[in-house]
C-alpha positions as CSV (number, residue, x, y, z in Angstrom):
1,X,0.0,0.0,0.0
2,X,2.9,2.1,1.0
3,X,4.8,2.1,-2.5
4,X,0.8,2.2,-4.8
5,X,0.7,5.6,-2.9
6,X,4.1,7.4,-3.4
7,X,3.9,6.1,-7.3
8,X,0.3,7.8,-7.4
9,X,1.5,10.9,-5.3
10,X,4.6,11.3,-8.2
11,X,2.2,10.8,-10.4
12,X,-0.3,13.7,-9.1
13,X,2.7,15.9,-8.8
14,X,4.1,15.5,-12.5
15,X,0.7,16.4,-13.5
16,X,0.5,19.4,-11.6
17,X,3.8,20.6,-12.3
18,X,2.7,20.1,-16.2
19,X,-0.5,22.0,-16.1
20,X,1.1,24.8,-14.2
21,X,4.2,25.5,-16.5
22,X,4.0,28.7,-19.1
23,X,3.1,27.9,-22.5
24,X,5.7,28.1,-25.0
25,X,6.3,31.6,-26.7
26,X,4.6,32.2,-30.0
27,X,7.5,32.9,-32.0
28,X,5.3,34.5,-34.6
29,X,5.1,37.4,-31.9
30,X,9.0,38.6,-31.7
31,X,8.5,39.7,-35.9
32,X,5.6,42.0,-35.3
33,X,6.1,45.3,-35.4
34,X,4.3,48.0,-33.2
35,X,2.8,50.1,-35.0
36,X,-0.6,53.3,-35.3
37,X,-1.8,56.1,-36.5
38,X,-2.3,58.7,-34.3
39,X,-4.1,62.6,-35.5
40,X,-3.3,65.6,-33.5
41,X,-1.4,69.2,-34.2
42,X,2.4,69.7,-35.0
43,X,4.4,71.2,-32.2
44,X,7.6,71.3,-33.1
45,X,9.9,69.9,-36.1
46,X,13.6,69.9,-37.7
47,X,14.4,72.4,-40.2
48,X,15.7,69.7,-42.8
49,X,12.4,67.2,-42.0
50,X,14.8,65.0,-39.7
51,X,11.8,64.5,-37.0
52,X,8.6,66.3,-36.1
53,X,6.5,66.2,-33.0
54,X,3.2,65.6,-32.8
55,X,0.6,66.4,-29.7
56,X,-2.2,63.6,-30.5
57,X,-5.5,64.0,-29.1
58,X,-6.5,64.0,-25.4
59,X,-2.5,63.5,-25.2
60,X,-0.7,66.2,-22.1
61,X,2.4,66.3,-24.3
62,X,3.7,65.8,-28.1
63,X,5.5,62.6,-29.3
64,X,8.7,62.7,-32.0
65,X,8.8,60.9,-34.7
66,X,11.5,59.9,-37.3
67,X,11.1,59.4,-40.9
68,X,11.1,55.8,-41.8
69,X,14.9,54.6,-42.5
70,X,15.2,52.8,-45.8
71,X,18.5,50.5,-46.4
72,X,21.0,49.3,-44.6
73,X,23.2,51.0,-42.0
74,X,24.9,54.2,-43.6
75,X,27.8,52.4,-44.8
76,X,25.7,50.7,-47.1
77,X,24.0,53.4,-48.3
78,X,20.8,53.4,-46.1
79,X,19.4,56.5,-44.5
80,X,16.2,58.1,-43.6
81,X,13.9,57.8,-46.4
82,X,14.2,60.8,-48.4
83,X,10.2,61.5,-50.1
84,X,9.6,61.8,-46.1
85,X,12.3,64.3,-45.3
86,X,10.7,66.4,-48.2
87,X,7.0,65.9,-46.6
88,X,7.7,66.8,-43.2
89,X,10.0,69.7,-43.9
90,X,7.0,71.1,-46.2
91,X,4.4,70.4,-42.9
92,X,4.1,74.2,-41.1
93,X,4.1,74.3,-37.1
94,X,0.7,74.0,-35.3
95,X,-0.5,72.2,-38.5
96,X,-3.2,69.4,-37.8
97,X,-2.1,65.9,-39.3
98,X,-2.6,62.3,-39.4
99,X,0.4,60.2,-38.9
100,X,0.8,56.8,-39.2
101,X,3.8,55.0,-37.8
102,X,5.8,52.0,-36.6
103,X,8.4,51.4,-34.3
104,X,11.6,50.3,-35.7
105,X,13.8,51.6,-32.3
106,X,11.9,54.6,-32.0
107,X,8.4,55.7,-33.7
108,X,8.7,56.0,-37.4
109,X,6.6,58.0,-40.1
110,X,5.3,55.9,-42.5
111,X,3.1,58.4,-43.7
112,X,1.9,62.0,-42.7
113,X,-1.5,63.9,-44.1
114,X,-2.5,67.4,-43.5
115,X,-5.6,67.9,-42.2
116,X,-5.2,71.5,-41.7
117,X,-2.2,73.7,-42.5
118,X,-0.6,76.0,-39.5
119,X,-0.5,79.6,-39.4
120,X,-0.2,81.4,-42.4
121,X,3.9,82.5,-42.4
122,X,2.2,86.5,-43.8
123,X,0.9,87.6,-40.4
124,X,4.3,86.2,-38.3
125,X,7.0,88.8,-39.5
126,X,8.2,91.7,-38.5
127,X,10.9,94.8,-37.7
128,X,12.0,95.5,-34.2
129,X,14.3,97.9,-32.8
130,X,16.5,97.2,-29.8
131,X,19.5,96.6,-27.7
132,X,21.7,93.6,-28.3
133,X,22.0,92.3,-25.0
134,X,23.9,88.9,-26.1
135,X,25.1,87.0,-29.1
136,X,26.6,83.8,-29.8
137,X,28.0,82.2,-33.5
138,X,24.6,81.1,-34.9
139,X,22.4,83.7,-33.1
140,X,21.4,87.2,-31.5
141,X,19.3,88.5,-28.8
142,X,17.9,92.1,-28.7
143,X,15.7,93.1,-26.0
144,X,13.3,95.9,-28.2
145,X,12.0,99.1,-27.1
146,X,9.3,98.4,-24.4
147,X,10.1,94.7,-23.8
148,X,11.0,93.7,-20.4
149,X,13.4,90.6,-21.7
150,X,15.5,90.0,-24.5
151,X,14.4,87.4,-27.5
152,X,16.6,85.4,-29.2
153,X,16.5,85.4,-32.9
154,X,18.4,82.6,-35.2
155,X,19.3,82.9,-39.6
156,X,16.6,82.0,-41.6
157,X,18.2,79.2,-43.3
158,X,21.5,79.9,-45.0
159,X,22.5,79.3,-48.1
160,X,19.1,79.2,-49.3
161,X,18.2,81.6,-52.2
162,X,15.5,82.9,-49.2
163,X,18.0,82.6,-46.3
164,X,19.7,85.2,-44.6
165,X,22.4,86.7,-47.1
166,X,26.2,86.1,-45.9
167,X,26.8,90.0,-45.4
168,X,23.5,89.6,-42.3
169,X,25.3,86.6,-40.5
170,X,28.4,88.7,-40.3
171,X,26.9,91.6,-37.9
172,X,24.9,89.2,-35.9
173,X,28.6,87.5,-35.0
174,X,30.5,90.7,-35.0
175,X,27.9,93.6,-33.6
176,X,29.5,93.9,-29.8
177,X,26.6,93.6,-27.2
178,X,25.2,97.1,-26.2
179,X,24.9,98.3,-29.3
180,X,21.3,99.8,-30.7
181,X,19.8,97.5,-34.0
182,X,16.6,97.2,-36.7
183,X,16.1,94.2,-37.0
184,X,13.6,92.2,-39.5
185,X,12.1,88.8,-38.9
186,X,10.5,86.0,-40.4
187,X,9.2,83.1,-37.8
188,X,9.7,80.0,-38.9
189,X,9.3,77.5,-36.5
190,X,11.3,80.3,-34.3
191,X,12.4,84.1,-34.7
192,X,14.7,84.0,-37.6
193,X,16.5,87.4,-38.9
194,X,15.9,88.3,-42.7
195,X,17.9,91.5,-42.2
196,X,20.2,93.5,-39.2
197,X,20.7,97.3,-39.1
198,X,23.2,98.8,-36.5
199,X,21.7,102.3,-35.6
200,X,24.3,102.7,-32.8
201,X,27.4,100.8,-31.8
202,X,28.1,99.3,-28.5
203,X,31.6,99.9,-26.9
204,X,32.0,103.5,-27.1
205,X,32.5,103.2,-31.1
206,X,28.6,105.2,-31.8
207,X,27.6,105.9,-35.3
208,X,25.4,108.6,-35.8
209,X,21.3,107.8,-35.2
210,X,19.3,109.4,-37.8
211,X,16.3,107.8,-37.9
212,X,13.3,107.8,-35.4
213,X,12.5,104.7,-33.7
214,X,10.5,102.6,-35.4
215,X,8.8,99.0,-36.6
216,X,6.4,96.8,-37.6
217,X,4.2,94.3,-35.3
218,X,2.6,91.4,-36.7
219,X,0.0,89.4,-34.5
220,X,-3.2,88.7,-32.6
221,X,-5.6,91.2,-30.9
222,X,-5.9,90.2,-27.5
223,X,-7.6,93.5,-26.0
224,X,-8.8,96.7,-26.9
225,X,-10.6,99.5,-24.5
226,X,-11.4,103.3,-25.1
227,X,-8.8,106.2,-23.5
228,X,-10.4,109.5,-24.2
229,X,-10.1,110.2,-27.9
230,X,-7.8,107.5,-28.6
231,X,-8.0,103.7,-28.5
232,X,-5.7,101.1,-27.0
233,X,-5.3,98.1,-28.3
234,X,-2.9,94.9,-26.9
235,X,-1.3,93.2,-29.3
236,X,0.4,89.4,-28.9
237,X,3.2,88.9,-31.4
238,X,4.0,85.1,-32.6
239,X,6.5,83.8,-29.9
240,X,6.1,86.1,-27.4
241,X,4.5,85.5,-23.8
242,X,2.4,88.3,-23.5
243,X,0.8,91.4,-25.6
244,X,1.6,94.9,-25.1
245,X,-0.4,97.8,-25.8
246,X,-0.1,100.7,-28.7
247,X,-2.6,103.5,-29.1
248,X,-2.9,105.4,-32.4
249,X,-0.2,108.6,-32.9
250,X,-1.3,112.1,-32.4
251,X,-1.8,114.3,-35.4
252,X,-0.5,118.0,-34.2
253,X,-2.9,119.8,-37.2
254,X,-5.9,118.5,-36.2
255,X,-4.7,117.6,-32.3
256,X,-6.1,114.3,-31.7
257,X,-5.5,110.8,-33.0
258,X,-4.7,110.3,-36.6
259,X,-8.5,109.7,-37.8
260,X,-7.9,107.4,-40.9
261,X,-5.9,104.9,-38.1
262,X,-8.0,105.8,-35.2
263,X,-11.0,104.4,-37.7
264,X,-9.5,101.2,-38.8
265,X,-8.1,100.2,-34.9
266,X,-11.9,101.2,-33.4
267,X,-13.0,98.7,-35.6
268,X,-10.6,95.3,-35.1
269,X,-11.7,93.1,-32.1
270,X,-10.5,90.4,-30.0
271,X,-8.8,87.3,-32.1
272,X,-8.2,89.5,-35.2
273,X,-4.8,89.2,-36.7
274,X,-3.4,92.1,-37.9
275,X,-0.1,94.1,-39.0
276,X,1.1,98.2,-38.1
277,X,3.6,99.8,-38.5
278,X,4.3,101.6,-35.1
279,X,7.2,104.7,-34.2
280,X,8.3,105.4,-30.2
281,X,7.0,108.4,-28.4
282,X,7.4,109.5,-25.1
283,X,4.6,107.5,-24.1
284,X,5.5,104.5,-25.5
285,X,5.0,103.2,-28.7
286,X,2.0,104.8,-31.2
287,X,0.2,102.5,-34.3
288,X,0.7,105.0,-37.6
289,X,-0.4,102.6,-40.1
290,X,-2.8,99.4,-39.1
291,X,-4.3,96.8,-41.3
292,X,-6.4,93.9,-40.3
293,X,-4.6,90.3,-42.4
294,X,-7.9,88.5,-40.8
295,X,-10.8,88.5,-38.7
296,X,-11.2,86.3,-35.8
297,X,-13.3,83.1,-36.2
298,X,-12.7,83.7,-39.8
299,X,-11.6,80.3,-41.6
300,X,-8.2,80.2,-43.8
């Protein structure tokens, strides 16, 4: 009886054992790739189409992706797949897309639609007139007249027929910090200079000032409220944090706002986007020329 029951309790246990080991692996598995499509809005991206980001929907932050590689390792002549670089280097910031991907070490673009195209690049440009305050081999900062801090502004791609010309990335290496600059922008993905002006050198070295202080402001109406006569109206440039105000320039013949202007700014509202030309007073900086690019809500 003794020896019937430790065969039967081996047997019990090899059974057991059996029914509670894994199951073997699917090898079928390991050669699937991950891979999606996710739709959401562009919020940031490579120059040359190298990667983009992408904020999918109901997502807290935005995801890169790479273009999908096509070859072998570089040696061999493989490399990111080149139709791609082209499609996401035409794709505009804050665009809305549909991307689908797989993962091949990281998340790669497959292919990439546009739903909706970003900002139109007409209302984010514009002149400023400053202080360079610091300035590095590949860029500038200048805080302007009114600002509290400093931007930094980069070239607009060089060596490109639309690029920032070779005589422009000179004085943004060479102006010495201090010194008073006009400066034109285009944003493209960031504050890039189209042109630099030095109005006054920095270092004791001054060249004469002759004009008045001036520029133009592209951006979006974010307030606007009666003073008196005149109107003021807050203004929110692409890239910067906050808005900041302009009220339309006196006319000494008539004395009172410049009614032609005063007309045009009474009339934009909250959300518009819009373009002046603006020139410094003693109380701060007064709109002499304002046009409205688009009214808010409108669709592009």
């Amino acid at each position: 009886m003794t020896t019937r029951r430790c065969v039967a309790w081996l047997l019990a246990a090899g059974l057991i054992g059996l029914a509670l080991s894994p199951a073997p692996a699917d090898d079928s598995k390991k050669d699937e790739k991950r891979k999606g499509t996710v739709t959401g809005v562009v919020t940031k991206k490579d120059d040359a189409g190298k990667w983009i980001e992408v904020k999918a929907d109901g997502e807290e932050k935005g995801r890169k992706y790479v273009p999908h590689w096509r070859g072998g390792a570089p040696a061999d002549g493989g490399g990111p797949d080149k139709k791609m670089l082209a499609e996401i280097k035409k794709v505009t910031l804050k665009s809305r897309v549909r991307l689908e991907w797989t993962f091949e070490e990281r998340p790669r673009v497959e292919k990439i639609e546009v739903l909706k195209a970003g900002e139109g690049e007409e209302t984010r440009k514009g002149s400023v007139t400053g202080v360079v305050t610091a300035r590095g081999e590949n860029w500038v900062e200048v805080k302007a007249d009114g600002e509290e801090k400093a931007r930094r502004y980069v070239p607009h791609f060089p060596g490109r027929p639309e690029g920032t010309d070779k005589a422009t990335l000179d004085l943004m290496r060479t102006t010495p910090v201090g010194s008073r600059v006009k400066l034109d922008w285009l944003f493209a993905e960031r504050p890039r200079v189209m042109k630099i002006e030095v109005l006054k050198k920095g270092g004791g070295h001054d060249t004469p000032e002759t004009e008045k202080r001036t520029g133009t402001i592209s951006g979006e109406v974010t307030a606007s409220k009666e003073q008196g006569k005149n109107v003021v109206i807050e203004v929110r440039s692409p890239g910067e944090e906050k808005a900041r105000p302009y009220f339309v320039q006196f006319d000494p013949k008539i004395k009172g706002p410049m009614p032609e202007v005063l007309k045009v700014v009474r009339a934009a509202r909250v959300g518009d986007k819009v373009v002046f030309d603006w020139e410094a007073t003693g109380h701060g900086p007064a709109i002499v020329k304002f046009e409205v690019l688009k009214k808010g809500g409108e669709k592009k």
